[in-house]
N, C-alpha and C positions, 0 to 999 in steps of 0.2 A: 355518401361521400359527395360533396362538392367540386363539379368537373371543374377544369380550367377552362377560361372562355378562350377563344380562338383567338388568336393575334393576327390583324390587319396592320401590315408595313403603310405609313403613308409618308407624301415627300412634304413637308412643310412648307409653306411659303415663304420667301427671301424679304426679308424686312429690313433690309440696312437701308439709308435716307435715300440711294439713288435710286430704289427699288419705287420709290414714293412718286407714282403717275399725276396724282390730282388730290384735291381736299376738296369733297364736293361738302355741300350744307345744301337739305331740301325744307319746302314746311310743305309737314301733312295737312291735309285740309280734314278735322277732326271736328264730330258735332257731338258736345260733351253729353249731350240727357240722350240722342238716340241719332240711328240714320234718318234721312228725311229721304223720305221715301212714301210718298203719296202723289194723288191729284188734287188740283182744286181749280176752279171757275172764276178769275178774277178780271172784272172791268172788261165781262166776255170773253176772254181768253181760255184758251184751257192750261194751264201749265202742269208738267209734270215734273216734278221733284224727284233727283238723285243723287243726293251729293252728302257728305257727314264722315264718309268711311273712312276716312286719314290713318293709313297705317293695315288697312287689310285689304284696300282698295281691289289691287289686284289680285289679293286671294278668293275675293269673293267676285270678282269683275263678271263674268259670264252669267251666274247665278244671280247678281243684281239687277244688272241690264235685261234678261229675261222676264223677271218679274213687276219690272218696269213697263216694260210692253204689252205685256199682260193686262198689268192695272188700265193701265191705256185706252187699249181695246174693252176693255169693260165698261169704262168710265161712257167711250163713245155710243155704247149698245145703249146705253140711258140715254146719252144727251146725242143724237144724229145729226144736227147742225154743227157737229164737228169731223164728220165723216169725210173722208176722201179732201182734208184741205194739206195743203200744203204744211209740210212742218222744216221750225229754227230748234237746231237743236246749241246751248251756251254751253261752251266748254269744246276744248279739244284737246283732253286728257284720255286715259282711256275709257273711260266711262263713256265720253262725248262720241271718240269716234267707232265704239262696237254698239252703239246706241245709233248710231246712222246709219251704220252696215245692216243690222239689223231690221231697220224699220225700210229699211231700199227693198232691202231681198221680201220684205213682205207686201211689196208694190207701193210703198208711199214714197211724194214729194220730199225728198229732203234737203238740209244743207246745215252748213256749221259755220256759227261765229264765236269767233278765242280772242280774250285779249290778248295770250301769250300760245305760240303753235309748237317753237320746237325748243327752249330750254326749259321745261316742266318738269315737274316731280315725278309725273309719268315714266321718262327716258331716265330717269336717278332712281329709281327703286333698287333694293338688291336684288329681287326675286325668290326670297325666302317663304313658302305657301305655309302659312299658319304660324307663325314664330312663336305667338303667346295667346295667352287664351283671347280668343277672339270671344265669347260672349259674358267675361268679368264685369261686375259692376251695371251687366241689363235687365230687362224687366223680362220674368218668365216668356211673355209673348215674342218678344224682340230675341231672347238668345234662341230659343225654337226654329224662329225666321230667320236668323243669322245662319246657324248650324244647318238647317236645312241649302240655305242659298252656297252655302261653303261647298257642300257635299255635289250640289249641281253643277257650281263651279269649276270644283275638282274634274268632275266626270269630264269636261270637254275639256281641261288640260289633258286629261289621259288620250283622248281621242287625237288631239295636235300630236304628243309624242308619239303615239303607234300609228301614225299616218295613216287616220280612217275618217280625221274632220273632214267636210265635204269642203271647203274653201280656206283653212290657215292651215298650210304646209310644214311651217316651224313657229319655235318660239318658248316649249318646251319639250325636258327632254327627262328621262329617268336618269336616277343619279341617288349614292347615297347618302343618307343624314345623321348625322353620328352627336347624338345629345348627350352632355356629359352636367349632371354625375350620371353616374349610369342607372337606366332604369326607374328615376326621375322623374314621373311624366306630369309633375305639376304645373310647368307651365309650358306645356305644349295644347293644343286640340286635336293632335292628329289621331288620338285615342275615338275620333267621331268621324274620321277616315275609316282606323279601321274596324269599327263597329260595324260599320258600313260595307264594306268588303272590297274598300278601294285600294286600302295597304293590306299589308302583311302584317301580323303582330312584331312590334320589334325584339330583338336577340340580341345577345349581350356577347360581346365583345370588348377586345383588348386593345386599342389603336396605338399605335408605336412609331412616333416621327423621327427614330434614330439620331434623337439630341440628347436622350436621359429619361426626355417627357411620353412617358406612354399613360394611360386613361382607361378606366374601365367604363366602357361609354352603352347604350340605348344604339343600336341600326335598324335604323329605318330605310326603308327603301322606298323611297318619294320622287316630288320633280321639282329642276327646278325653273323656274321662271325667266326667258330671256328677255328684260323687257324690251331692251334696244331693237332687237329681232321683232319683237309681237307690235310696240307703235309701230317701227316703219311696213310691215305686214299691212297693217290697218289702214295704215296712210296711201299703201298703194293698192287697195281695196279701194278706199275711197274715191280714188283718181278714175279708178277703173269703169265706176261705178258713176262717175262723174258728178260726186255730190265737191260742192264748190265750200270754202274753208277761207271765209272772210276775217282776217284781222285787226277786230275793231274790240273796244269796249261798250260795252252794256250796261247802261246805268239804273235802264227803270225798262220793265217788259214791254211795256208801249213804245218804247224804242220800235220795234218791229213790227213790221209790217202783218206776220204771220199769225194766226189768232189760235194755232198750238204751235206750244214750247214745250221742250225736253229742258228742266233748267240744271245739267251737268257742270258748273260753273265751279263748284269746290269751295276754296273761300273769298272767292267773288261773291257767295251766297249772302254773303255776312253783311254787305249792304244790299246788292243785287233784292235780295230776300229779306232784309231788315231782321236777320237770326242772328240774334244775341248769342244765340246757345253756340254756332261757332267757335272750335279753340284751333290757332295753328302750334302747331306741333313740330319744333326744328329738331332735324335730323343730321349726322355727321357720318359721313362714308370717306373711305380713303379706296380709290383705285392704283394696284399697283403695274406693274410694267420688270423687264428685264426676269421674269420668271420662267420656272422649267417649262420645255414642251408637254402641248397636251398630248395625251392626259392625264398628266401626273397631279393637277388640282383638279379631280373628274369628284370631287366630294362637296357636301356643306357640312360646318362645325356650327352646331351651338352650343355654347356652355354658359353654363352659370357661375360666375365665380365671385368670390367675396375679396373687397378693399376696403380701402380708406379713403373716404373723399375728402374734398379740401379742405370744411371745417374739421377735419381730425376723426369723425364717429364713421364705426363700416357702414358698408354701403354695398348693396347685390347690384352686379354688372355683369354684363354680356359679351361674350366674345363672338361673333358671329365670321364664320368666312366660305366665302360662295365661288363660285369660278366666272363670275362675270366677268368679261375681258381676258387679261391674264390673268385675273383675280381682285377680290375685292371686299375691304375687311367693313366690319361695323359693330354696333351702330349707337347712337345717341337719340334719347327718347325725350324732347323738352319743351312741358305743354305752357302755353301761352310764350308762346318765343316767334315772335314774326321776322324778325331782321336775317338775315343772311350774313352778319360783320359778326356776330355777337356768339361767345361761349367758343372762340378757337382752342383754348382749351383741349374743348374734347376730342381733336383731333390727337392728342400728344398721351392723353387716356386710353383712348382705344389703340393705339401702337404699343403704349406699354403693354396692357393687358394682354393683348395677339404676342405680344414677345417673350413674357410670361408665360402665356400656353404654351407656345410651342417650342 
């Protein structure tokens, strides 16, 4: 006989217009064939390459930046004429500034040049760790390196939330994830979590928002990511640390003075680097306001749900909702879309659908 799954009461979020905080639009800085993620020697320089992940950035952030450093130091064991110099790291996203932190606490020269410091895609993330299959569409070597750097990743958000990292205090926190249809796990990766033995296997359950809409959904018990908390962390990490955060643009690497570069830049790369392979990626978040005290949005939703887009034919969409702020719905996935004016639209999408669900 087939138990009943257990029924989790949750309070819904408040969607009527004055609920409506902001209309944010971000572009991911996406590199369509792979991450760029190497070294190379140009015009004597040494630069290193990190930049492509538009869209997992932050899932994989500590597991990139690591393996970054890594390659680094390796690259210098062969070529010693780059030993002990001074390093520029481009970009002051979070790739740029845990790529400073890092390379500080390991005794090097550092410092950062951004064209842009504090309205970035960085501080607009939702903080959702894995939303879709992060390694769809790679090359055997590349999803192995992904799913391994995810896994690394993970480990030191675990470490921030159970307060045992040795320097970032906050920024994630445990919290559950309730994936609906239930038990679904085709477009998730957390299934390389828990292979891994970072999650728990998820359990199936009843979630019940006491409007009608209840769901037979996938619980997972994961984290979620605060990124507002984790930049300004970083930023004053950096201060602390007294690496300096120049705000200029970078047009050609011989701009600088410094003869190694970390080129964290995103889609600055795209001329920076002369990578065609660059796609930006515009994204559409709504932050809301006037909602219940915490912790009654102590959750994240993902569902999958089936419409009709505007040509008339369905169309699989997302209902994403997170506790950042007092909450914070999404999201919109839309490659080759650079403008910030363009697809308002999906703002008026993504509220039906959240209105829908819940």
């Amino acid at each position: 006989m087939t138990s009943t799954p257990p029924i989790i009461n949750l309070t819904p979020p408040r969607l009527d217009e004055d609920c409506i905080a902001q209309r944010i639009t971000c572009i991911r800085p996406k590199r369509a064939k792979a991450l760029k993620l190497e070294g190379q020697i140009v015009d004597g320089k040494l630069i290193m390459h990190n930049y492509g992940a538009g869209g997992i950035g932050w899932t994989l952030l500590f597991g990139l930046v690591d393996h970054s450093v890594r390659q680094f130091e390796e690259l210098v064991a062969s070529n010693p004429q780059f030993a002990n110099r001074p390093i520029r790291i481009i970009g002051a996203g979070c790739m740029g500034l845990y790529t400073a932190i890092g390379l500080h606490k390991k005794g090097y020269q550092v410092a950062i040049t951004a064209k842009e410091i504090e309205d970035i895609t960085s501080y607009k993330a939702a903080g959702i760790v894995a939303p879709s299959k992060i390694t769809t569409g790679k090359s055997a070597h590349e999803a192995a390196l992904i799913e391994r750097l995810a896994l690394s990743a993970y480990a030191t958000y675990m470490a921030i939330a159970n307060g045992t990292h040795p320097y970032i205090s906050a920024g994630a926190r445990h919290i559950p994830l309730y994936a609906y249809p239930g038990n679904d796990d085709t477009d998730f990766t957390l299934t390389h979590y828990v292979t891994a033995g970072l999650i728990s296997p998820p359990t199936t359950v009843m979630i019940d928002f006491g409007t009608g809409k209840r769901y037979q959904v996938a619980h997972y018990e994961t984290l979620f990511i605060d990124t507002v908390t984790l930049m300004n962390r970083l930023h004053d990490l950096c201060r602390t640390a007294g690496i300096v955060i120049t705000k200029a643009h970078v047009t050609h690497f011989n701009d600088l003075v410094e003869d190694v570069i970390f080129n964290c830049s995103g889609l600055g790369a795209t001329a920076l680097n002369s990578d065609a392979a660059m796609v930006p990626v515009q994204g559409h978040l709504i932050a809301l306001k006037h909602q219940p005290a915490a912790p009654a949005h102590e959750y994240i939703i993902h569902a999958r749900v089936q419409t009709v887009g505007r040509n008339g034919y369905p169309r699989t969409e997302y209902v994403y909702f997170v506790p950042k702020g007092e909450g914070m719905l999404g999201t919109s996935y839309i490659t080759c879309q650079a403008g910030l004016d363009t697809n308002a639209h999906e703002f008026d999408r993504i509220l039906q659908r959240a209105r829908n669900f819940f």
